[in-house]
C-alpha positions in Angstrom: 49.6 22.7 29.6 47.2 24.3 27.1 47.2 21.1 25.4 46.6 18.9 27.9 43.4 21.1 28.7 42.4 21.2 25.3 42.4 17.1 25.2 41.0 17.1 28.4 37.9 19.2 27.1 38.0 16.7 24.1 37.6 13.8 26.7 34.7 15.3 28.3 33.2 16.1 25.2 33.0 12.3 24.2 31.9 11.1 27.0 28.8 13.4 27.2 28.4 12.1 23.1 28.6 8.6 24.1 25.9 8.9 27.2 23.4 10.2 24.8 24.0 7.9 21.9 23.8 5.3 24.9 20.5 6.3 26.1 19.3 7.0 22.8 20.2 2.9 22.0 18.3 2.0 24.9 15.7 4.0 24.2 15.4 2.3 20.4 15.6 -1.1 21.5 12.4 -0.6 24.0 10.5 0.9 21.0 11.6 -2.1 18.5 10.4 -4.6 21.2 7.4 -2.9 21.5 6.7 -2.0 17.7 8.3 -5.9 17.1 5.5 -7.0 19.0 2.5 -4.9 17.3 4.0 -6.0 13.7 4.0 -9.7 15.2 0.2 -9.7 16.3 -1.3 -7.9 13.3 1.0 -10.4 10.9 -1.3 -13.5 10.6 -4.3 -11.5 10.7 -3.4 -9.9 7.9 -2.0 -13.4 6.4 -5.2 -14.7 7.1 -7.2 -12.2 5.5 -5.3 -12.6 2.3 -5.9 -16.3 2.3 -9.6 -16.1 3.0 -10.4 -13.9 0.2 -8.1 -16.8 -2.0 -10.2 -19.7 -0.6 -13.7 -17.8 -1.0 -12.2 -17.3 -5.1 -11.2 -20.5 -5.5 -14.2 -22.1 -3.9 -16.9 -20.2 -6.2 -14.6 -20.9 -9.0 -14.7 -24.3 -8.1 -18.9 -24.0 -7.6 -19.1 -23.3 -11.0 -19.8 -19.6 -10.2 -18.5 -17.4 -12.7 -15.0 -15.5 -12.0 -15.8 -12.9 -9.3 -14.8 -9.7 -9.9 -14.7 -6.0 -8.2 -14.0 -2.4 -8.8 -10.3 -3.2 -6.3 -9.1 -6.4 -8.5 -9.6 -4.4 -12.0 -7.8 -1.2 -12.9 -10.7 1.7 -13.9 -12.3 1.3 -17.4 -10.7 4.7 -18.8 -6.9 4.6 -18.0 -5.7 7.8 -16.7 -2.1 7.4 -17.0 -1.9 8.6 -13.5 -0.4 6.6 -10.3 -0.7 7.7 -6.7 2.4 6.5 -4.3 3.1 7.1 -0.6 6.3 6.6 0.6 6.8 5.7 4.6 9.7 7.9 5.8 10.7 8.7 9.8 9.9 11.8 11.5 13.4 12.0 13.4 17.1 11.0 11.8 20.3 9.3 13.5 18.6 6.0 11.6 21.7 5.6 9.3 20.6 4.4 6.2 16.9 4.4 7.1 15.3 7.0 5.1 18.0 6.9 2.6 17.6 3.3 1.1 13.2 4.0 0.8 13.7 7.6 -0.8 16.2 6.2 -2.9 13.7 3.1 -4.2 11.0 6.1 -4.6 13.1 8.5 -6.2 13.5 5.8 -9.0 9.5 4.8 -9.0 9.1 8.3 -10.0 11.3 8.5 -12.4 10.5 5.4 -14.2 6.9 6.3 -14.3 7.1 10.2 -14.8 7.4 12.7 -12.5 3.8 14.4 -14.7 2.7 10.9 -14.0 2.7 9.9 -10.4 1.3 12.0 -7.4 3.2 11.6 -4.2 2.2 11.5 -0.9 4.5 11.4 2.2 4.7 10.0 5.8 7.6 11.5 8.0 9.6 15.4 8.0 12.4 13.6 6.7 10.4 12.5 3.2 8.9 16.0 2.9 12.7 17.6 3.2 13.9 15.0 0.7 11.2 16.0 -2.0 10.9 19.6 -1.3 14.6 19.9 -1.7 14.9 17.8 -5.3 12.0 20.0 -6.6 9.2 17.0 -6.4 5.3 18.3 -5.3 3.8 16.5 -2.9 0.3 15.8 -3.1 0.0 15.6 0.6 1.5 15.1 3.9 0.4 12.7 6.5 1.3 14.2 10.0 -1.0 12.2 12.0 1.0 9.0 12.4 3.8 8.4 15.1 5.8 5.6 16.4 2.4 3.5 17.2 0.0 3.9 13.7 -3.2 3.3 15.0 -5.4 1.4 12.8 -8.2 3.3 12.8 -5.7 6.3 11.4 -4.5 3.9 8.7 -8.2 3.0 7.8 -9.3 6.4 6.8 -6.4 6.3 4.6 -7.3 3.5 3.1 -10.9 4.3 2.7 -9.8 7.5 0.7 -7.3 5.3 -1.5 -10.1 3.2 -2.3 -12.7 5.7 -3.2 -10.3 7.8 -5.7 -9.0 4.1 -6.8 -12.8 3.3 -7.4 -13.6 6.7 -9.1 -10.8 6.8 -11.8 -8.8 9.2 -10.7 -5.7 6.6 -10.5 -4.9 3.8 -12.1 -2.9 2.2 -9.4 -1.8 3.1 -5.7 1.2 1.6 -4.3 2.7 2.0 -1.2 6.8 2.6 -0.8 7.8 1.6 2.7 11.1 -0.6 4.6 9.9 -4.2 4.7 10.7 -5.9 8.2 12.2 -9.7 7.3 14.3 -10.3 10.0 16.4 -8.8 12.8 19.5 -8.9 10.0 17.8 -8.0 7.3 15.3 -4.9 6.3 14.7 -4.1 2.6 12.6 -1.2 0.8 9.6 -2.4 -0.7 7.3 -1.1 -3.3 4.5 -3.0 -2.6 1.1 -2.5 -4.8 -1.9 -1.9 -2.6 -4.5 -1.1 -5.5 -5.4 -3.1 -8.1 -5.3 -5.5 -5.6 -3.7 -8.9 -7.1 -6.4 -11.8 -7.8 -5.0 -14.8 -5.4 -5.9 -16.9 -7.9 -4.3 -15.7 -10.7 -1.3 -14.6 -8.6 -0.8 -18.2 -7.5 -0.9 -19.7 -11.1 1.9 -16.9 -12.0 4.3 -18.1 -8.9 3.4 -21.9 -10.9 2.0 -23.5 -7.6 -0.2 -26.6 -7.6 -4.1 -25.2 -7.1 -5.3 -26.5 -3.6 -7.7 -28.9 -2.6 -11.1 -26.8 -2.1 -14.0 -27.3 -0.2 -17.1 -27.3 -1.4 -18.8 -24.5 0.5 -22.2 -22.8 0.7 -22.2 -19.2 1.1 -24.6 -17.4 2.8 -24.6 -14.3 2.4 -23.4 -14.9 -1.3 -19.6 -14.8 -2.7 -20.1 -11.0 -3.8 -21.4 -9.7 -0.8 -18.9 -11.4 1.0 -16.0 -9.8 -1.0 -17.2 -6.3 -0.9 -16.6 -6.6 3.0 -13.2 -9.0 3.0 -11.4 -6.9 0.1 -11.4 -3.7 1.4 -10.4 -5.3 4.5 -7.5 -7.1 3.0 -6.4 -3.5 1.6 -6.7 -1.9 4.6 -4.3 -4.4 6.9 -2.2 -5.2 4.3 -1.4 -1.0 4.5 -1.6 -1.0 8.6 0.8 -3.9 8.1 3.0 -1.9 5.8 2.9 0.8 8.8 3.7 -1.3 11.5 6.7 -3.2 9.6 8.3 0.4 8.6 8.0 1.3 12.4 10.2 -1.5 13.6 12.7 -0.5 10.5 13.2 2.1 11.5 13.6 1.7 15.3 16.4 -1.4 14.5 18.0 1.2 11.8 18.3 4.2 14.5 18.9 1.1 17.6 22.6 0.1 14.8 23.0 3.4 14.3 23.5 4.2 17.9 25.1 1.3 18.7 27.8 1.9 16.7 27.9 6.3 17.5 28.2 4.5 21.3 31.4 2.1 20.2 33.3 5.0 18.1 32.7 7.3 21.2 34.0 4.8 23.5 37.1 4.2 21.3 37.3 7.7 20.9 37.7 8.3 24.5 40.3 5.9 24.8 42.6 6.9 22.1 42.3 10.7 23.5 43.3 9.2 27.2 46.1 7.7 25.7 47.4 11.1 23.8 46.2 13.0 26.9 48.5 11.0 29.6 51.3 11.0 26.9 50.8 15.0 26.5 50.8 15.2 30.6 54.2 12.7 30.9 56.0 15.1 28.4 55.3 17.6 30.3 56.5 16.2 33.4 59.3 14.8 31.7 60.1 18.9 31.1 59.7 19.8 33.4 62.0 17.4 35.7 64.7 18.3 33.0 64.3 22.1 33.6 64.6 21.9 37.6 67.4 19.5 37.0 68.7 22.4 34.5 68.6 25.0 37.1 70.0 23.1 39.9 73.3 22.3 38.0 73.9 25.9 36.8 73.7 26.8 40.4 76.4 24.3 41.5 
């Protein structure tokens, strides 16, 4: 009998396990639908930011304007050595691989470039564990974003990256983060968000055929028009980082549970199996001790 109680406290045990990795699934999936759906409307903005600054290149190139350049497209004058890197990591675990896979692709980056070399800067407890534990300082922590990054958060931090960017103090800033592609498929990224890459230069590298451009007039003038649209184009692509690590991390921990959910369930099953064969031996014995008894008695 003590073993069938002790399976039977087994049983209950994984059913409770398997009602909170249930609810924490459901959970997940509402915030990915609802993060999938931020990411989704901020995408072509930021697409189209990207592709306007390109056009307004191309099209003063094209003008017979000289190349346009800016403090964000050039690395500073007097090289520092020194790179500034903030890697997106999640607040709470049960994400499976999640955090695992970016701090792996940043625990590289830094070690590739220096640990003297690169200042860090983390988003998420479980990034600040990660680096406190392996010895690495961190520059600073960024508490102030949750599940839903609002942009106006992300701007400030952009606005900072740009102004150290702009004084010297770095000679690039990249951004480590897990890259949304598809409901199958999320991969870290280390994705450069300062120097920002020329579009014109960046699409004779990939070897495509230049575009047809228009010949436009600019009012105000190409400059003035790029000291507004790059920053801007820094500042989405980083919200856009944000937003894409946010629904990583909610399909990561939605798997995760998924499959905690499954392994309960089979769990359970496998114990009620063990737990009604534990319960037929014992009948079994005790049929064949009454039986026992009533013969000696004869």
């Amino acid at each position: 009998m003590a073993k069938t109680r002790e399976i039977k406290r087994r049983i209950k045990a994984v059913g409770n396990i398997k009602r909170i990795t249930k609810t924490m699934q459901m959970i997940a999936t509402a915030r990915f639908q609802a993060s999938q759906k931020r990411a989704t409307a901020a995408k072509p903005f930021t697409r189209k930011i990207a592709e306007l600054v390109g056009e307004l290149s191309a099209a003063a190139a094209a003008g017979g304007s000289e190349s346009l350049s800016h403090p964000l497209l050039t690395a500073p004058a007097n090289n520092t050595g020194r790179r500034l890197v903030l890697v997106i990591t999640s607040n709470r675990g049960l994400c499976g691989g999640y955090n695992a896979n970016v701090l792996r692709t940043a625990n590289s980056f830094i070690r590739e470039h220096g640990l003297n070399n690169v200042d860090v800067e983390v988003v998420g407890k479980k990034g600040m564990a990660f680096f406190r534990f392996n010895g690495v300082t961190v520059s600073a922590s960024h508490t102030q974003f949750g599940d839903q990054p609002s942009f106006e958060s992300v701007e400030e931090l952009a606005q900072q990256y740009m102004d150290r960017f702009i004084a010297g103090k770095y000679d690039s800033v990249h951004v480590i983060y897990m890259a949304f592609e598809s409901m199958s498929k999320q991969a870290p990224r280390i994705s450069q968000l300062l120097p920002m890459k020329n579009p014109a230069s960046e699409q004779q590298t990939a070897g495509q055929a230049p575009k047809a451009v228009a010949a436009y007039e600019f009012s105000p003038d190409p400059a003035e028009l790029l000291n507004e649209l790059l920053p801007m184009t820094i500042k989405t692509a980083l919200f856009q980082a944000f937003n894409e690590a946010v629904v990583s991390e909610q399909i990561a921990r939605m798997v995760a549970m998924k499959a905690a959910t499954d392994a309960a369930g089979k769990m359970g099953k496998e114990l009620t199996r063990i737990y009604n064969r534990a319960r037929q031996a014992a009948i079994t014995t005790e049929l064949s001790e009454i039986i026992a008894g009533s013969a000696a008695l004869e």
